[in-house]
ZADO-1210 file (C-alpha; in nm, 4 decimals, padded with zeros to 6 digits):
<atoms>
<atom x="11.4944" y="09.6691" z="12.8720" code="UNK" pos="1"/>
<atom x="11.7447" y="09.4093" z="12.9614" code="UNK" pos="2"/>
<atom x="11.8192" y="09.4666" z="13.3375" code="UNK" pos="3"/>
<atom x="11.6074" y="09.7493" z="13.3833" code="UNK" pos="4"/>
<atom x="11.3021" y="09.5349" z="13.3358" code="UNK" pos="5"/>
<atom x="11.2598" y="09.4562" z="13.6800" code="UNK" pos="6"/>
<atom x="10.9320" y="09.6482" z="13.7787" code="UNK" pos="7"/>
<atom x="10.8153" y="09.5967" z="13.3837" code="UNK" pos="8"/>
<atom x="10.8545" y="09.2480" z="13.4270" code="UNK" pos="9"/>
<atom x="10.6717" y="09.2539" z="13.7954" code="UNK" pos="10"/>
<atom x="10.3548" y="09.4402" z="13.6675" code="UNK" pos="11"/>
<atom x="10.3317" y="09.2092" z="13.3313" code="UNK" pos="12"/>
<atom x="10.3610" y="08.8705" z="13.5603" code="UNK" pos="13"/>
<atom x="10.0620" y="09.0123" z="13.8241" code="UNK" pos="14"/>
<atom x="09.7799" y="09.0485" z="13.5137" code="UNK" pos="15"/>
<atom x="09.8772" y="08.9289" z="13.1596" code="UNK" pos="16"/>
<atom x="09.5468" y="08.9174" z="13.0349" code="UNK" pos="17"/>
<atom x="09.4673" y="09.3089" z="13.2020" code="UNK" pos="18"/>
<atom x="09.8038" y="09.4183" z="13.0195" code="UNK" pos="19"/>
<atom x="09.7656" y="09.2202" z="12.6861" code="UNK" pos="20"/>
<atom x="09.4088" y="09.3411" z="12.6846" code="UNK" pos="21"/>
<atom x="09.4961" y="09.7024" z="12.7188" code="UNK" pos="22"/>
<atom x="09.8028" y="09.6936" z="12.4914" code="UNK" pos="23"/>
<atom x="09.5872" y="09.5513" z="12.1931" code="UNK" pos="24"/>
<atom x="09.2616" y="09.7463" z="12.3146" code="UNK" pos="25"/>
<atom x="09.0864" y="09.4093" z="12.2546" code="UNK" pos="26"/>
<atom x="08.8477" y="09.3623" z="12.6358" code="UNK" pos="27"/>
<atom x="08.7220" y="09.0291" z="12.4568" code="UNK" pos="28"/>
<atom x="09.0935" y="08.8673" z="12.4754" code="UNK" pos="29"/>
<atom x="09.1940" y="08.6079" z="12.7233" code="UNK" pos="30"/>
<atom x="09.5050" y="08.5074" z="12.8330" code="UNK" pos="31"/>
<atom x="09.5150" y="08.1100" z="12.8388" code="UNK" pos="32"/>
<atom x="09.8701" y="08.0156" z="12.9086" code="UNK" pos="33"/>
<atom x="10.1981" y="08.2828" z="13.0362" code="UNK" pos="34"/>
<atom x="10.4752" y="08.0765" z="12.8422" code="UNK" pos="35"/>
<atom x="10.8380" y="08.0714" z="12.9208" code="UNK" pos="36"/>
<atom x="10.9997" y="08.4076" z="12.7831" code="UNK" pos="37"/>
<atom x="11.3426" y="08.2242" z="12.7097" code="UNK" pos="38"/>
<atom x="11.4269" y="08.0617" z="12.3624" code="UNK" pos="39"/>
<atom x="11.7289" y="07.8142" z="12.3296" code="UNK" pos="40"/>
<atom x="12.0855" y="07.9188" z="12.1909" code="UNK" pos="41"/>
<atom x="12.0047" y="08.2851" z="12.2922" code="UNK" pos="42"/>
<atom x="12.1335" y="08.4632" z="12.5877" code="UNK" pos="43"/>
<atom x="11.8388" y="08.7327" z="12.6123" code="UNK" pos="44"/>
<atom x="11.5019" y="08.7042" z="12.6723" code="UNK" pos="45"/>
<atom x="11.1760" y="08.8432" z="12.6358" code="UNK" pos="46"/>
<atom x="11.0103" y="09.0232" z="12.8470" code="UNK" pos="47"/>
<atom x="10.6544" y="08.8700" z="12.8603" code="UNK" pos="48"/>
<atom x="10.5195" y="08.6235" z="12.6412" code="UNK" pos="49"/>
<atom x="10.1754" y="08.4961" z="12.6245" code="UNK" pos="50"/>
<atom x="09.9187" y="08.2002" z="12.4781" code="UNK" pos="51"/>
<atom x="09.6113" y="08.4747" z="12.4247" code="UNK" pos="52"/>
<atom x="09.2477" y="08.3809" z="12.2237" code="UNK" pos="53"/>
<atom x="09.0312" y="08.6578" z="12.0535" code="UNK" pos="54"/>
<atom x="08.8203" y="08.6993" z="11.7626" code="UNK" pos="55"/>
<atom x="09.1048" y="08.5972" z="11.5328" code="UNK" pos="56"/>
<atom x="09.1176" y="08.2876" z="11.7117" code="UNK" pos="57"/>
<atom x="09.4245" y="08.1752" z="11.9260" code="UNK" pos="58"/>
<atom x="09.7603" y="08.3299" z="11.8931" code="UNK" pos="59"/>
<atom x="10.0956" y="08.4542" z="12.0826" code="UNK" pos="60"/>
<atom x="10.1415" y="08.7590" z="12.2383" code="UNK" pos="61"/>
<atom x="10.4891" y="08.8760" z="12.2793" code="UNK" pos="62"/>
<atom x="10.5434" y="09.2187" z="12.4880" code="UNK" pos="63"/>
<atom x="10.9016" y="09.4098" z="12.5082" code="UNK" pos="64"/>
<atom x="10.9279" y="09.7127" z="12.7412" code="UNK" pos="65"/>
<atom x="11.1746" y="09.9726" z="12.6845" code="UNK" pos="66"/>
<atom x="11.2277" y="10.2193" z="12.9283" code="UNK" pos="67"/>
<atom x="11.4969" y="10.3924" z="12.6474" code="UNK" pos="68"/>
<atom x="11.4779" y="10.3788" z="12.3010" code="UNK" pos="69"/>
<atom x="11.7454" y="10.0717" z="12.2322" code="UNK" pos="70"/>
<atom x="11.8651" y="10.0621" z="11.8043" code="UNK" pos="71"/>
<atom x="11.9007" y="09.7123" z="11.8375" code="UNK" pos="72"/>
<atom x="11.5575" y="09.6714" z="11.9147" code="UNK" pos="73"/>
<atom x="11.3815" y="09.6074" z="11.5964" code="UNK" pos="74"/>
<atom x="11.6560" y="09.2976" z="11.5272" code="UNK" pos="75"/>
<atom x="11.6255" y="09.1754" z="11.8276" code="UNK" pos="76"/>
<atom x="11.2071" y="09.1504" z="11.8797" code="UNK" pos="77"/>
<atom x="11.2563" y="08.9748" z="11.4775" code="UNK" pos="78"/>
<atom x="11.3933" y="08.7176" z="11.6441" code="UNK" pos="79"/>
<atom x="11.2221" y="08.6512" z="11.8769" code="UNK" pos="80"/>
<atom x="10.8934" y="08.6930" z="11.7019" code="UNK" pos="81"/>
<atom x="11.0579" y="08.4049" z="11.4604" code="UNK" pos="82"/>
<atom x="11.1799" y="08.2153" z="11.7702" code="UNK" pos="83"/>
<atom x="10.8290" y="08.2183" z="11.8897" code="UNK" pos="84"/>
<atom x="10.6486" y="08.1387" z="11.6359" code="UNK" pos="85"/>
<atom x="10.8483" y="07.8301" z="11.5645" code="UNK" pos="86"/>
<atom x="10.8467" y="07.7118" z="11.9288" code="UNK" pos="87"/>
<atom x="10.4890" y="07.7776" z="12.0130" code="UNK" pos="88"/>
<atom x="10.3275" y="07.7263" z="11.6353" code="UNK" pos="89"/>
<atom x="10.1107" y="07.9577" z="11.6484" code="UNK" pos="90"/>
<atom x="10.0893" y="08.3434" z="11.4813" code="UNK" pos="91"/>
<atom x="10.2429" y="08.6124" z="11.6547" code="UNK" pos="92"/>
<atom x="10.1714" y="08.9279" z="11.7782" code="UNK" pos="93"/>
<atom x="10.5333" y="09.1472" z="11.8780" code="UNK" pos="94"/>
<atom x="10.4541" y="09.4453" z="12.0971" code="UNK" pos="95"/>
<atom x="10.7011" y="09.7387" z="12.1857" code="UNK" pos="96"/>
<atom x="10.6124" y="09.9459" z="12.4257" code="UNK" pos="97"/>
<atom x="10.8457" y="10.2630" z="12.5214" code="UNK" pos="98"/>
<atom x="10.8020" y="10.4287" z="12.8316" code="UNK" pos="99"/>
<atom x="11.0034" y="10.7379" z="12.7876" code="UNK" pos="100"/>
<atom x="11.0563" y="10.9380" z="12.4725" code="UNK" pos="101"/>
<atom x="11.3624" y="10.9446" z="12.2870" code="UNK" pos="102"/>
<atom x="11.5316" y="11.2904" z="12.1963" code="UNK" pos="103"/>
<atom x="11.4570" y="11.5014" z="11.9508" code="UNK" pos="104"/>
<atom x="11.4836" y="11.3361" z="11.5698" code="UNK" pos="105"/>
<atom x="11.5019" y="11.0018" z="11.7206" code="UNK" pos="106"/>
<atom x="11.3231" y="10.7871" z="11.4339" code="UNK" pos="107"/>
<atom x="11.1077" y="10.5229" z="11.6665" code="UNK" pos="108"/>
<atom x="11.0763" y="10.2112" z="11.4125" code="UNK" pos="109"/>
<atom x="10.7729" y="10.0066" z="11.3270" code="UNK" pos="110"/>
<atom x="10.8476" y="09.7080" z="11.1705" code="UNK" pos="111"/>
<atom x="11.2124" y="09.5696" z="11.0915" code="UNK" pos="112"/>
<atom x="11.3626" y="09.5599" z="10.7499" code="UNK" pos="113"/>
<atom x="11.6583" y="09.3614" z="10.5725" code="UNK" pos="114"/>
<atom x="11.7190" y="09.3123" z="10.1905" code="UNK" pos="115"/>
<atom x="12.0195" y="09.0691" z="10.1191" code="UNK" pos="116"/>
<atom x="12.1006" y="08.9367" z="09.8124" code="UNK" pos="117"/>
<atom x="11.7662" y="08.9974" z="09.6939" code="UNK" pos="118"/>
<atom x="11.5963" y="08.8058" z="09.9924" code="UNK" pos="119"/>
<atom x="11.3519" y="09.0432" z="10.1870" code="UNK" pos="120"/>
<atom x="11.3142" y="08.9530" z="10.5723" code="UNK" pos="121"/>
<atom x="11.0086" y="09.2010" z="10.6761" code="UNK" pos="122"/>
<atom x="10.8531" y="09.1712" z="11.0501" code="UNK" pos="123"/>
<atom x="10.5999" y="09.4377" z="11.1359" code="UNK" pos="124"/>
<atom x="10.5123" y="09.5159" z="11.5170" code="UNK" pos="125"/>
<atom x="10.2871" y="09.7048" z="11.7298" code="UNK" pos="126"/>
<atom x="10.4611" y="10.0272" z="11.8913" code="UNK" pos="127"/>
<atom x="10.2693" y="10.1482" z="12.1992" code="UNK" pos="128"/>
<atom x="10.4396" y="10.5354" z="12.3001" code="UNK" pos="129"/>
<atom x="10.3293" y="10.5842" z="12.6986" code="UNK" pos="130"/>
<atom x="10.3674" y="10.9312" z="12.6259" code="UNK" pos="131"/>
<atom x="10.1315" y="10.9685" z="12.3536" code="UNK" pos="132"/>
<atom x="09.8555" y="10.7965" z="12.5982" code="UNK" pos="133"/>
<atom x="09.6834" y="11.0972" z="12.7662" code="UNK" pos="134"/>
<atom x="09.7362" y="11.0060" z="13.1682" code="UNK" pos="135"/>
<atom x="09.3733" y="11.1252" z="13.2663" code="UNK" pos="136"/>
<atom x="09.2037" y="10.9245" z="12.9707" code="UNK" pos="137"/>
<atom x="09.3568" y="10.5969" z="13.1091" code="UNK" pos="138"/>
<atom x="09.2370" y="10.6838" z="13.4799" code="UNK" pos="139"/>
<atom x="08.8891" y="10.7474" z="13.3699" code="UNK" pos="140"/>
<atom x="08.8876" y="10.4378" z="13.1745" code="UNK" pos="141"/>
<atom x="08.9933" y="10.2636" z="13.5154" code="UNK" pos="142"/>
<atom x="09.3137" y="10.1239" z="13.3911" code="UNK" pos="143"/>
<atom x="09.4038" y="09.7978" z="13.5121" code="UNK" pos="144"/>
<atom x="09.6328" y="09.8364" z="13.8277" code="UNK" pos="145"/>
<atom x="09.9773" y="09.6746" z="13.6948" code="UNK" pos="146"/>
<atom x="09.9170" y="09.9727" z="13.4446" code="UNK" pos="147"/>
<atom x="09.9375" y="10.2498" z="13.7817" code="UNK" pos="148"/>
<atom x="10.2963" y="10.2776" z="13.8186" code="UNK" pos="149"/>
<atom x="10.3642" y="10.3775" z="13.4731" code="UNK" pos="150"/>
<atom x="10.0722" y="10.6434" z="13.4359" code="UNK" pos="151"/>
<atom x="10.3354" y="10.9331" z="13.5528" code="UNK" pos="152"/>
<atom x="10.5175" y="10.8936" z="13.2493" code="UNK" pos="153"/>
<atom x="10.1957" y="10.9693" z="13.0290" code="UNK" pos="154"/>
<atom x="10.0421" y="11.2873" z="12.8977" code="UNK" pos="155"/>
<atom x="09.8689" y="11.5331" z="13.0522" code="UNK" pos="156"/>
<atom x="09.9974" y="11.3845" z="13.3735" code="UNK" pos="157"/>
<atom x="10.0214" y="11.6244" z="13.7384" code="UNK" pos="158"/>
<atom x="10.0725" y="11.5546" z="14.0766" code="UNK" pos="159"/>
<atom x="09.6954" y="11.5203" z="14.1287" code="UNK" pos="160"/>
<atom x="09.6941" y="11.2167" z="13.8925" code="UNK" pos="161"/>
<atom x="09.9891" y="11.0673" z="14.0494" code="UNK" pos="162"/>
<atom x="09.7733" y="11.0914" z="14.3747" code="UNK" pos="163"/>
<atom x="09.4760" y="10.9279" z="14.1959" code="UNK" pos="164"/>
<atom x="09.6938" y="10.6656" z="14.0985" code="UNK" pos="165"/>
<atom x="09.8122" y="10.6328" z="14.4568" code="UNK" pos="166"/>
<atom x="09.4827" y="10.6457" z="14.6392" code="UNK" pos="167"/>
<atom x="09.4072" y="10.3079" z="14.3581" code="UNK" pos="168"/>
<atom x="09.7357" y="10.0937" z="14.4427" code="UNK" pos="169"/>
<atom x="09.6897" y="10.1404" z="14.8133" code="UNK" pos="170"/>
<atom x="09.3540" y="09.9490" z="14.7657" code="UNK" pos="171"/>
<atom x="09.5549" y="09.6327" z="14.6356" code="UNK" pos="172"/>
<atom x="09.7247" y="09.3342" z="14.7823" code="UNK" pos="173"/>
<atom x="10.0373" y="09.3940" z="14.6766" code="UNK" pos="174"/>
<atom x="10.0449" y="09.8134" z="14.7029" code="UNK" pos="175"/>
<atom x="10.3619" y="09.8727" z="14.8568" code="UNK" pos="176"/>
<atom x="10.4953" y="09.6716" z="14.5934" code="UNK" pos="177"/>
<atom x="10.3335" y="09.9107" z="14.3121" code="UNK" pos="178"/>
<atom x="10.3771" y="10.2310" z="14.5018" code="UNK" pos="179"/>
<atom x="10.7610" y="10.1657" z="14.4908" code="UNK" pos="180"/>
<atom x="10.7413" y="10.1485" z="14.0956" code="UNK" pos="181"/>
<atom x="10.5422" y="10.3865" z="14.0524" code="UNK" pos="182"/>
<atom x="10.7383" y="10.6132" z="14.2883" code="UNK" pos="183"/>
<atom x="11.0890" y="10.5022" z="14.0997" code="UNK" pos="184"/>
<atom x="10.9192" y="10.5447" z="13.7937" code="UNK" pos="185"/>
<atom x="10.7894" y="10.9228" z="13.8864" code="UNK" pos="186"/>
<atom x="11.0889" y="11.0600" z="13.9396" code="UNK" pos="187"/>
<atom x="11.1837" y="11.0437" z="13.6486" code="UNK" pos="188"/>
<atom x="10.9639" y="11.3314" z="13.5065" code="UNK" pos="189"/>
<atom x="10.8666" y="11.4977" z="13.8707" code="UNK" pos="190"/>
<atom x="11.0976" y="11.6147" z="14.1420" code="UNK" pos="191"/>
<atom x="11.2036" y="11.3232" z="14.3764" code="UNK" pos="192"/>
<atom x="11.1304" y="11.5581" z="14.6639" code="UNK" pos="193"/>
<atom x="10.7492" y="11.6108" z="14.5860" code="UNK" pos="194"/>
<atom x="10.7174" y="11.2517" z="14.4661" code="UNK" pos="195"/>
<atom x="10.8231" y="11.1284" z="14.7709" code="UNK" pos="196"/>
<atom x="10.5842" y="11.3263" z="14.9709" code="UNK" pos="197"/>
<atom x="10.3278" y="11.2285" z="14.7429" code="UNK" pos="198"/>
<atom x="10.3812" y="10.8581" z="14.8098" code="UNK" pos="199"/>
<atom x="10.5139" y="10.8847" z="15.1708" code="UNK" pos="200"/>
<atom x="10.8319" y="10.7587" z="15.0296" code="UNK" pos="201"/>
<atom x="11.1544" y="10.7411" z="15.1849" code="UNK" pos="202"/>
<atom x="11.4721" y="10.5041" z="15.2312" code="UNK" pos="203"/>
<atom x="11.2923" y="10.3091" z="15.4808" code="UNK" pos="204"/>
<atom x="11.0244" y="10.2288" z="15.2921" code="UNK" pos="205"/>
<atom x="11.2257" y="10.1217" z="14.9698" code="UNK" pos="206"/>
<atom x="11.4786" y="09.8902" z="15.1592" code="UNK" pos="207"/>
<atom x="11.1854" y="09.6641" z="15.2995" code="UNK" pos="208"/>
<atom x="11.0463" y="09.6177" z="14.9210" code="UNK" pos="209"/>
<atom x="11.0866" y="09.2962" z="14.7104" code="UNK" pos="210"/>
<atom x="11.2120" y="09.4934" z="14.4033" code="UNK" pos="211"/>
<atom x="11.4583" y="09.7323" z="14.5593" code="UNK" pos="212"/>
<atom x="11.5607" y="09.4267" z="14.7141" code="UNK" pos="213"/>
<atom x="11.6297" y="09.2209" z="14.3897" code="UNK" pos="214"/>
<atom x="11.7941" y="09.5398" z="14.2108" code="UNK" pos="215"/>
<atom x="12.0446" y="09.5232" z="14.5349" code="UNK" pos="216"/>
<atom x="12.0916" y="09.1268" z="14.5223" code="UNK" pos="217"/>
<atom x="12.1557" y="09.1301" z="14.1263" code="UNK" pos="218"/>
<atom x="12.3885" y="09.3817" z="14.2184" code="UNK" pos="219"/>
<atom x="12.5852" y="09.2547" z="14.4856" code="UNK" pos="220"/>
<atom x="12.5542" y="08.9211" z="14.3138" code="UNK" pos="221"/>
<atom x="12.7385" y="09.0089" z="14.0279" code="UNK" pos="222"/>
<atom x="12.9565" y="09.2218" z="14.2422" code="UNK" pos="223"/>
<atom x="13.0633" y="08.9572" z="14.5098" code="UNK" pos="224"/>
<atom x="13.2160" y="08.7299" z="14.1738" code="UNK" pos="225"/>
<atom x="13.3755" y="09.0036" z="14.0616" code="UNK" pos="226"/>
<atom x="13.5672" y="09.0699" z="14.3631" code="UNK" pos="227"/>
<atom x="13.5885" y="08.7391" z="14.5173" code="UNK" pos="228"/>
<atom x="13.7811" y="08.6335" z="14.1887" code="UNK" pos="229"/>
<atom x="14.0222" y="08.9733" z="14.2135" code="UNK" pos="230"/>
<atom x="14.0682" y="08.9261" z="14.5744" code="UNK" pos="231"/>
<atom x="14.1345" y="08.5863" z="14.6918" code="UNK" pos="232"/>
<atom x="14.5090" y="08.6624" z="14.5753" code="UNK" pos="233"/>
<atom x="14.5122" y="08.8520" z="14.8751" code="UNK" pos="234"/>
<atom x="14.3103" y="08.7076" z="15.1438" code="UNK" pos="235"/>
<atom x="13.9624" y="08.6073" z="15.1716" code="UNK" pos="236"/>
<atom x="13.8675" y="08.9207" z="15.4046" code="UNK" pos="237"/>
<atom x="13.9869" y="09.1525" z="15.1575" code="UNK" pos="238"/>
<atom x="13.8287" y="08.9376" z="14.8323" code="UNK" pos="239"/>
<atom x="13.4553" y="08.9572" z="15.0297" code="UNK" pos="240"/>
<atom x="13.5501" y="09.3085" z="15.1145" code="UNK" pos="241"/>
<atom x="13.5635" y="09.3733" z="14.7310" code="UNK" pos="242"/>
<atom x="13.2819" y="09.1836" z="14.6266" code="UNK" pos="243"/>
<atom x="13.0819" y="09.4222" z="14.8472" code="UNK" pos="244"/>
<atom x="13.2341" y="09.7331" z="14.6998" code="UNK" pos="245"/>
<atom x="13.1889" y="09.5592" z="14.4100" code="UNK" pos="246"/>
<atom x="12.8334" y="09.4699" z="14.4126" code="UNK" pos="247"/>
<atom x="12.7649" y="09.8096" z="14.5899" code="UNK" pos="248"/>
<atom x="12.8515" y="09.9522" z="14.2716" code="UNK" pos="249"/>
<atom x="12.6409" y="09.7164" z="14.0139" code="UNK" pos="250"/>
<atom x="12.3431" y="09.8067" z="14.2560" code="UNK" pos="251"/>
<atom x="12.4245" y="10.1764" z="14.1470" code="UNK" pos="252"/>
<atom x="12.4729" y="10.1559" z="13.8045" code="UNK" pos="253"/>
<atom x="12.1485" y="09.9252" z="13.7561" code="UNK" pos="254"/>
<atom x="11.8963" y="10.2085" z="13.9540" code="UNK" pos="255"/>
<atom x="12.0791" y="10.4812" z="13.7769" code="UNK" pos="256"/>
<atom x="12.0424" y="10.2994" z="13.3700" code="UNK" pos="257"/>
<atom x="11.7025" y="10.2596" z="13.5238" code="UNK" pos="258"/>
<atom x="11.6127" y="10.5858" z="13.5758" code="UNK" pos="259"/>
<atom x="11.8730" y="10.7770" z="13.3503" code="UNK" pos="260"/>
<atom x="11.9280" y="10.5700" z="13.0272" code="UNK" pos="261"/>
<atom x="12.3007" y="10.4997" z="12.9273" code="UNK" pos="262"/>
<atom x="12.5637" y="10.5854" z="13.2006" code="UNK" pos="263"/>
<atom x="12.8573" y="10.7355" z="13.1102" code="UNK" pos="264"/>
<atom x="13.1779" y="10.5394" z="13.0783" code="UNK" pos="265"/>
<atom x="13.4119" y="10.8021" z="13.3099" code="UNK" pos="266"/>
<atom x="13.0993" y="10.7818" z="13.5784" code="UNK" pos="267"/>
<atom x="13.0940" y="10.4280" z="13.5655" code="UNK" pos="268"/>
<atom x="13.4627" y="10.3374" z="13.6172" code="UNK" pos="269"/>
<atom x="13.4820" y="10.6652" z="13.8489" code="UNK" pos="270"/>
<atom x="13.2678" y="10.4328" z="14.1067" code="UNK" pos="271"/>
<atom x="13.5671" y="10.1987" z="14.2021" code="UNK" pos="272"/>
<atom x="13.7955" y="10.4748" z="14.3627" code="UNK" pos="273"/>
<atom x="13.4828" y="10.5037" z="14.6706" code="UNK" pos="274"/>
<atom x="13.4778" y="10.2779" z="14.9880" code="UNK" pos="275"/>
<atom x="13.1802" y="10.0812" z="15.0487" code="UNK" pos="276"/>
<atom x="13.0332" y="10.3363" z="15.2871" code="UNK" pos="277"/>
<atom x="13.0819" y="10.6051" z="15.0593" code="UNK" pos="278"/>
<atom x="12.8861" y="10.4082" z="14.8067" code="UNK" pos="279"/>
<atom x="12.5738" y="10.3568" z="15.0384" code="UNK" pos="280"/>
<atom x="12.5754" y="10.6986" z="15.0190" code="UNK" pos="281"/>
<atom x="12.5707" y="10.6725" z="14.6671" code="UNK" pos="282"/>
<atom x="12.3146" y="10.4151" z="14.5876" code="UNK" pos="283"/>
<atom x="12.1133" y="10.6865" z="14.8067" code="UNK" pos="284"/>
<atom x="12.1821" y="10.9675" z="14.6007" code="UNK" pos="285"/>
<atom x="12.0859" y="10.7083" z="14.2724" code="UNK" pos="286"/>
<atom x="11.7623" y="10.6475" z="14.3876" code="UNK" pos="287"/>
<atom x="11.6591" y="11.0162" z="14.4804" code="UNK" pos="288"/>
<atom x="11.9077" y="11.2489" z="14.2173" code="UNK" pos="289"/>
<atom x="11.6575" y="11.4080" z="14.0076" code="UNK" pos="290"/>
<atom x="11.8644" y="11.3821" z="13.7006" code="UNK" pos="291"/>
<atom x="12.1996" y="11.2452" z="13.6050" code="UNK" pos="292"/>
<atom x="12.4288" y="11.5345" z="13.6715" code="UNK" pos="293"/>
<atom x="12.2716" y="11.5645" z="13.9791" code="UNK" pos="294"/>
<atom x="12.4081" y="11.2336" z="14.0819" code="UNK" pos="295"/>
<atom x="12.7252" y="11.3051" z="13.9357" code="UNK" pos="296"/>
<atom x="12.7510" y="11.5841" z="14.1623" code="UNK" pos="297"/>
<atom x="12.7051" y="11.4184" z="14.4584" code="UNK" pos="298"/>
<atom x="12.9990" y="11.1648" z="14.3079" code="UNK" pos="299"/>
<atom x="13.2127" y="11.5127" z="14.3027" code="UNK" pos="300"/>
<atom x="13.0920" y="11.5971" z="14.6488" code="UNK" pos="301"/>
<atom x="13.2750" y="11.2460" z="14.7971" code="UNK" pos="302"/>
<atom x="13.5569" y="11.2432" z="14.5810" code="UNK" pos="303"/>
</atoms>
């Protein structure tokens, strides 16, 4: 999911063995060792990997989360599945699992594929389609909680189960923390508006939380280079000025790839012609748009 594995990454981290063991449908797995999910001489990494023992004996879990359907995808989980096994010497099992489902005709691969000069490089892997998972099924089976916030995005699933699955994360430690993924992670089926009644949701709320709070950082992070580099020509007021536009607007691009998928280019580059106050408004209107255009209306509105 590359940087819109934030929450994915959160829930994974909290119970590896309660996600591995749901994942494979194995209860008799255990999760000995969470391993580093970053391989030398590559830029990427995974986005959980694990030391796990069963009935085959011991092996290593690897677990990708896409919230879109990505074509590079099958490539890129070959390597690391071969980067994995090499580094860790065990056998390994590569997991996919896609939250939201691709349009219509969208082939969803199971295994990846290369012939070359005669040489045949095959990797199968395990696809897991949230959508195909009926949402009631997996509250009756009492779901482990990491698996909460993404139970809006499965079949069958209503406002009453999104209430269920409320009434369960408000009974953990970290609940705020899950309701705010599972509210992000609502809207993108339901109506922000209901949702946030639902949860008790608003702006508030999401500021004080951990992962809006890293989606901002990463933003303004990358923003405040950006414009610290373009604006030092002119003065160090205006070059921190920038960086806060700047990172303003990575902040809204990384809740609306998030939510949406791939953001246009034109919507993208439109971002740089708003002030910094304007784009408050904006990161706002990411957040609670119920659908792309929507947002790009409210870019219209300001313009």
């Amino acid at each position: 999911m590359g940087e819109k594995d934030i929450g994915g990454k959160y829930l994974i981290d909290r119970d590896p063995e309660g996600w591995i063991r749901w994942l494979l449908n194995d209860d008799s797995l255990r999760v000995e060792e969470v391993l580093s999910p970053e391989f030398q001489f590559v830029t990427r990494r995974t986005d959980s990997i694990m030391r796990v023992n069963g009935r085959n004996g011991p092996f290593t879990a690897l677990a990708e989360l896409q919230l879109h359907y990505e074509a590079d995808m099958p490539a890129r989980l070959q390597n690391y599945t071969a980067m994995a096994r090499q580094k860790y010497g065990l056998d390994v099992a590569p997991i996919v699992l896609f939250l939201t489902e691709p349009p219509p005709g969208t082939k969803i691969p199971v295994c990846y594929h290369s012939k070359f000069m005669g040489l045949v490089t095959h990797q199968d892997f395990i696809v897991v389609k949230l959508w195909e998972i009926d949402a009631k099924e997996t509250l009756r089976r009492n779901a482990p909680a990491g698996l909460l916030p993404y139970v809006p995005l499965m079949a069958n699933a209503d406002e009453d189960v999104i209430r269920e699955c409320v009434r369960r994360i408000r009974r953990e430690p970290d609940g705020e923390e899950l309701e705010t993924i599972l509210a992000l992670f609502a809207m993108i089926k339901f109506d922000p508006e209901r949702i946030a009644k639902i949860v008790r949701w608003h702006m508030t709320v999401l500021e004080k939380s951990p992962i809006y709070q890293e989606i901002l950082e990463k933003g303004v992070e990358q923003g405040l280079e950006r414009g610290l580099e373009q604006g030092l020509e002119q003065g160090l007021e205006r070059g921190l000025e920038q960086g806060l536009e700047r990172g303003l607007e990575q902040s809204i691009l990384r809740v609306l790839q998030r939510r949406f998928g791939e953001v246009p280019h034109d919507a993208a580059e439109g971002l740089v012609r708003f002030t910094s106050v304007e784009l408050d408004a904006l990161l706002d209107a990411a957040l609670l748009a119920p659908d792309l255009e929507a947002f790009l209306q409210e870019m219209d509105k300001l313009d």
